[in-house]
PAZATOR-218508 format. One record per atom (N, C-alpha, C, O): residue in one letter; x, y, z. Coordinates in pm, whole numbers, padded with zeros to 5 digits, always signed. Atoms other than C-alpha are relative to their C-alpha. Layout:
BEGIN
AXYZ
...
end
This chain:
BEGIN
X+00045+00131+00043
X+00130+01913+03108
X-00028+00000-00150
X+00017-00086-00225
X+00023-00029+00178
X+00006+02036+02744
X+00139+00020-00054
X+00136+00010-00176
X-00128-00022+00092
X+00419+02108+02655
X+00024-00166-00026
X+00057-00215-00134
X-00068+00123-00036
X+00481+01732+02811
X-00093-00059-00133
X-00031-00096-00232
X+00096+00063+00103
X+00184+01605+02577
X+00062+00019-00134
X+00106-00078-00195
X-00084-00044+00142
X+00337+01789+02253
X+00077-00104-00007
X+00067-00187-00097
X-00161+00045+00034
X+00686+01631+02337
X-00056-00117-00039
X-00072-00148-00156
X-00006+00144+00068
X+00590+01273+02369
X-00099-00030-00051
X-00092-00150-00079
X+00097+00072+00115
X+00263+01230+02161
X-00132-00068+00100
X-00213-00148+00052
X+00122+00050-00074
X+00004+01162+02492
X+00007+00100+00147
X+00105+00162+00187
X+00034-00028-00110
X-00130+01285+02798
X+00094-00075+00125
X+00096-00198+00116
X-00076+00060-00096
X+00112+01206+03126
X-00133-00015+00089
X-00234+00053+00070
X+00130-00048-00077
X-00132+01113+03421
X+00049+00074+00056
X+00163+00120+00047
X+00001-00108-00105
X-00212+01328+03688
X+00144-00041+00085
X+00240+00029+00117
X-00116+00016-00115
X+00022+01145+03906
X+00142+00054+00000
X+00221+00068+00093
X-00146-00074+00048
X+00322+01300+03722
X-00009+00105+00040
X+00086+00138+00111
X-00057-00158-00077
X+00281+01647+03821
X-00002-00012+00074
X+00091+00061+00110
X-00036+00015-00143
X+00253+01548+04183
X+00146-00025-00005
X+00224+00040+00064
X-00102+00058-00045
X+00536+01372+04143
X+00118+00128-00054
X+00230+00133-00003
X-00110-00141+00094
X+00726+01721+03906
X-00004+00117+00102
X+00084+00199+00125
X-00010-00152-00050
X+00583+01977+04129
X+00005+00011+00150
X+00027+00115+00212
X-00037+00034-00177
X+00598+01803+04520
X+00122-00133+00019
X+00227-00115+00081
X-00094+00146-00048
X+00785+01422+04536
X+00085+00073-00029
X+00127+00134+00069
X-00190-00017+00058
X+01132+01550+04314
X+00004+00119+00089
X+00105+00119+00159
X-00123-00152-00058
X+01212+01882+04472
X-00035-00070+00144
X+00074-00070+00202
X-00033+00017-00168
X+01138+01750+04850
X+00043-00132+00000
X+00069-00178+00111
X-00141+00123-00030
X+01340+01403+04760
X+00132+00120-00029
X+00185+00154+00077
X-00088-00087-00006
X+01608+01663+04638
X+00043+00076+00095
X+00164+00088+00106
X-00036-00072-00156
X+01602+01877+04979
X+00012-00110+00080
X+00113-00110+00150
X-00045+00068-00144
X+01574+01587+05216
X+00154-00088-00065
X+00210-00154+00023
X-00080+00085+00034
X+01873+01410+04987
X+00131+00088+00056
X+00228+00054+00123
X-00133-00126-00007
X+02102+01735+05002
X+00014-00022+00153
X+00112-00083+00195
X+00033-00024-00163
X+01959+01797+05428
X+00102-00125+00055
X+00198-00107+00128
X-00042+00120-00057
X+02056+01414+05484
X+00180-00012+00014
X+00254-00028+00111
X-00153-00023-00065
X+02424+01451+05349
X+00076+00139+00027
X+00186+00145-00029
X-00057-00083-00051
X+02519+01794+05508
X-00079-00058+00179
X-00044+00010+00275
X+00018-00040-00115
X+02357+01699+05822
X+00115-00185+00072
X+00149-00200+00189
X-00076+00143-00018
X+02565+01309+05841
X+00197+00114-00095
X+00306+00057-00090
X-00115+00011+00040
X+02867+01524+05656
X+00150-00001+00072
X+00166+00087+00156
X-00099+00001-00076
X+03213+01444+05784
X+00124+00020-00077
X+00115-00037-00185
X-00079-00048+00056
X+03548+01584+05671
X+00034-00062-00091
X-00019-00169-00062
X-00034+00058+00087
X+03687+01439+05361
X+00154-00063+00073
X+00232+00004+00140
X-00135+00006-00055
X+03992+01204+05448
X+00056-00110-00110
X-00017-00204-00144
X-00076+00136+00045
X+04254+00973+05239
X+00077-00099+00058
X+00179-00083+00124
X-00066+00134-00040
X+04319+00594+05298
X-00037+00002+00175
X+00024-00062+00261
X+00030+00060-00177
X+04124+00639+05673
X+00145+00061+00100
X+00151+00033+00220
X-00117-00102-00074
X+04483+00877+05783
X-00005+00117-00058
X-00033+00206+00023
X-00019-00148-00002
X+04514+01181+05609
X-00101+00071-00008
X-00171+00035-00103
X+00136-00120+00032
X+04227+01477+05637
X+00045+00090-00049
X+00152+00140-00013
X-00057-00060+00093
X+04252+01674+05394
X-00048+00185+00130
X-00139+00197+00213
X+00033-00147-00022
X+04269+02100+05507
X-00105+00056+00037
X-00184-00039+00041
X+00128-00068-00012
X+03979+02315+05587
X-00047+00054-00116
X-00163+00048-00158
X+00018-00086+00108
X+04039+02524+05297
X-00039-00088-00107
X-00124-00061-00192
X+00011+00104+00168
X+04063+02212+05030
X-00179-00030+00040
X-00267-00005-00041
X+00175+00032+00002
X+03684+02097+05196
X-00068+00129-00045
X-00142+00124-00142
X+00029-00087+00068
X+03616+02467+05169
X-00031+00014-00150
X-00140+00011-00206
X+00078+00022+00161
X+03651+02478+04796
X-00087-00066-00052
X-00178-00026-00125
X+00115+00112+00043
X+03481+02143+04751
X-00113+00094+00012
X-00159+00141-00092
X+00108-00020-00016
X+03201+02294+04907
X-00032+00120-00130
X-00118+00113-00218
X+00035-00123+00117
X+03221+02629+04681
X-00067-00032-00114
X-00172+00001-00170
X+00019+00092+00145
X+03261+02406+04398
X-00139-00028-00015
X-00187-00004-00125
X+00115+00083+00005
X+02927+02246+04474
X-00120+00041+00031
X-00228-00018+00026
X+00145-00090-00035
X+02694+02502+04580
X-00021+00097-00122
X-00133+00123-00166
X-00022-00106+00132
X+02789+02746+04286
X-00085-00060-00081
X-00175+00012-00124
X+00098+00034+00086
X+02607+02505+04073
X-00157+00008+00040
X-00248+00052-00030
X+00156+00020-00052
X+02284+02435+04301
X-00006+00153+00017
X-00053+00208-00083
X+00067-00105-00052
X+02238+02757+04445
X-00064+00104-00124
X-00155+00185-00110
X+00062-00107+00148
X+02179+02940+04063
X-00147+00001+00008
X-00203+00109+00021
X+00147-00041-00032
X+01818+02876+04097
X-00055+00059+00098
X-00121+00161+00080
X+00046-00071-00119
X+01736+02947+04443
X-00015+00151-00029
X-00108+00232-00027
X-00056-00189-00026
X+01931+03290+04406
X-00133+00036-00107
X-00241+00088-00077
X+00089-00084+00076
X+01757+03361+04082
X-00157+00039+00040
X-00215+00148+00040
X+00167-00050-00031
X+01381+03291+04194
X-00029+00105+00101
X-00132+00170+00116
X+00013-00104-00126
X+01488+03504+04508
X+00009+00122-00044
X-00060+00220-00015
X+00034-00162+00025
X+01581+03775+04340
X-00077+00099-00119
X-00078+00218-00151
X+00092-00036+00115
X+01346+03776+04060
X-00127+00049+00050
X-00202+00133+00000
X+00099-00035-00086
X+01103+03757+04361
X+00006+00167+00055
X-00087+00244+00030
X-00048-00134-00061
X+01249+04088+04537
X-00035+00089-00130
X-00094+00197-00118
X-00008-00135+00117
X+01252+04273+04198
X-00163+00040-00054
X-00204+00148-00095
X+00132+00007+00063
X+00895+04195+04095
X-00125+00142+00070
X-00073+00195+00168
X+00094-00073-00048
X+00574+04455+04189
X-00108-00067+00044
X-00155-00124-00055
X+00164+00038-00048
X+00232+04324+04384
X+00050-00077+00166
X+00143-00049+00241
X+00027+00047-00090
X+00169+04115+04647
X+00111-00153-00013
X+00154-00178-00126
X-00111+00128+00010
X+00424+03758+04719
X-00093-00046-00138
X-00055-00049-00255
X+00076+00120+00120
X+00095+03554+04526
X+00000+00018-00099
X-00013-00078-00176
X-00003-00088+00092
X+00114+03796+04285
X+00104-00020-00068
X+00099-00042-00189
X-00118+00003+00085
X+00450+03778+04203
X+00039-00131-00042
X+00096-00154-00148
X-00052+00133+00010
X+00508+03424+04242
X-00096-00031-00191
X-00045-00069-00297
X+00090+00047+00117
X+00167+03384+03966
X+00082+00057-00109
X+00105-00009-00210
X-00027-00041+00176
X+00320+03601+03697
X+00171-00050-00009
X+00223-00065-00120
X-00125+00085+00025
X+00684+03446+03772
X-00028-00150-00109
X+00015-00179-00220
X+00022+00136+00012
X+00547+03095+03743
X-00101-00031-00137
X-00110-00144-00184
X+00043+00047+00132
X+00326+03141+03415
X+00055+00040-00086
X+00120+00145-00090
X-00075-00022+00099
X+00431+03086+03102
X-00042+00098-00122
X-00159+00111-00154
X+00027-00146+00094
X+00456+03389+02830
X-00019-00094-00118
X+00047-00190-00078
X+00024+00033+00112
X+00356+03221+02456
X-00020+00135-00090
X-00095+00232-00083
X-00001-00102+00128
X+00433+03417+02156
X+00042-00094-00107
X+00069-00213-00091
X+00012+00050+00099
X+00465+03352+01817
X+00095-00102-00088
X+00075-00153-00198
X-00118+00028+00046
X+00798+03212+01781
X-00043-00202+00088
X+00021-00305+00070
X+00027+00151-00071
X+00622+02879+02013
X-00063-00075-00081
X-00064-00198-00082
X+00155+00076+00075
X+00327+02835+01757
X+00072-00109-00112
X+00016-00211-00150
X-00056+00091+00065
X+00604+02681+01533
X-00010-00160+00006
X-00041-00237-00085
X+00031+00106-00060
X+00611+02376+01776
X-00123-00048-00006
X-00122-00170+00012
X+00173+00059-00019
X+00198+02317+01769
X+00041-00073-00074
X+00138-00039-00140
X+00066+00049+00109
X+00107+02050+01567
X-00153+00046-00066
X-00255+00104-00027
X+00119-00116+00102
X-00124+02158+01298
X-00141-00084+00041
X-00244-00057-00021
X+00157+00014-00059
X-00423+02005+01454
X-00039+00053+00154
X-00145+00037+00213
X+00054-00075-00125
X-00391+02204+01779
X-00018+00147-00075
X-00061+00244-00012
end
C-alpha cells in the first residue's frame, strides 16, 4: 500500500487490498474454473471440429503463459528452509535496498 501511495500521490483505501489480495485472484480462478468446466471443442461455421491435437496446442499455447507463476511460487516454495508460514513470510516480503531509496520522495 506505501509503493501504491508513492506511485499515485495518496493513500488507496483499505478496500483496495481486499479487493488486490482476495476479490481479483478468486474472480480470476472462478473465471478460468467456469470456462474449462462449460469448455467444448473448438469448431468452424457449426460443421467442422477442428483435431484433438490443433485443441491440444491451443491449450499448450494458453497455459504456458498462466501457469509461470503458479510453477514459480511452487517451486520457490519447495526450495525454501522452515516451516510452510515461514517460507511463504520471507517469500511474500519485500527486500529494500539502496537502489529503491532513489524512488522515496525526499520528505519520506
Amino acid at each position: 500500500m506505501d509503493d501504491v501511495a508513492r506511485m499515485i500521490g495518496y493513500r488507496p483505501l483499505p478496500f483496495m487490498k481486499w479487493c488486490w489480495a482476495v476479490v481479483t485472484p478468486l474472480v480470476c480462478v472462478g473465471i478460468f474454473v467456469f470456462h474449462v468446466v462449460n469448455y467444448k471443442p473448438l469448431t468452424y461455421n457449426k460443421t467442422y471440429v477442428y483435431p484433438w491435437w490443433g485443441d491440444a496446442i491451443g491449450w499448450v499455447l494458453a497455459l504456458s503463459s498462466m501457469l509461470c507463476i503458479p510453477c514459480t511460487v511452487l517451486y520457490k516454495l519447495l526450495r525454501c528452509k522452515g516451516s510452510l508460514r515461514e517460507r511463504w513470510q520471507l517469500l511474500t516480503t519485500p527486500i529494500w535496498g539502496h537502489h529503491h531509496l532513489e524512488y522515496l520522495t525526499p520528505e519520506a
